[in-house]
Structure formats: C-alpha cells, structure tokens
Phi, psi and omega in degrees: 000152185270122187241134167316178139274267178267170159282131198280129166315157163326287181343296165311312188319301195289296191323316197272351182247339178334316174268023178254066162258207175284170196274163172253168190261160186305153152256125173286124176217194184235141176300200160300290169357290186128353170269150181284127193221137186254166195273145206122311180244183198258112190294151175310329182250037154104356191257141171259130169056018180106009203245187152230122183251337148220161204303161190226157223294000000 
C-alpha cells in the first residue's frame, strides 16, 4: 500500500494548496451607453466594443 512515511506538515500542506484559491467574479463595468457589461460580451442593448452588432431587445 502507498502509506506516507511521516505526516505532511501545515507548512507543506499550505504551500502545495496555495493555487487553489478561490474563483474570483466576472469583472463588471459600464460601456459608453451607460450599461452594465461583462468583458467579452455583447452588452444587453446589442453593442460590442462601441458597435451594434445585433438589434437590440
């Protein structure tokens, strides 16, 4: 069986888990519009980067 030989320190432990943290949230802003948009995507009333790309709702 694979069994440890010593027991892994705190230290260790912590170190080797360090990247596992947590997810961070999308970041939100407001276009030119004035609407809230995440990066990436087509803000609610259709424009991407300043353009209008589809009609909007």
């Amino acid at each position: 069986m694979a069994v440890p030989a010593r027991k892994t320190s705190k230290n260790a432990k912590r170190s080797r888990r360090g990247g596992q943290g947590g997810i961070n949230t999308p970041t939100i802003h407001q276009n030119e519009n004035g609407v809230y948009v995440r990066n990436h995507h087509v803000a609610a009333d259709g424009t991407y980067k300043g353009k209008q790309v589809i009609a909007p709702k």
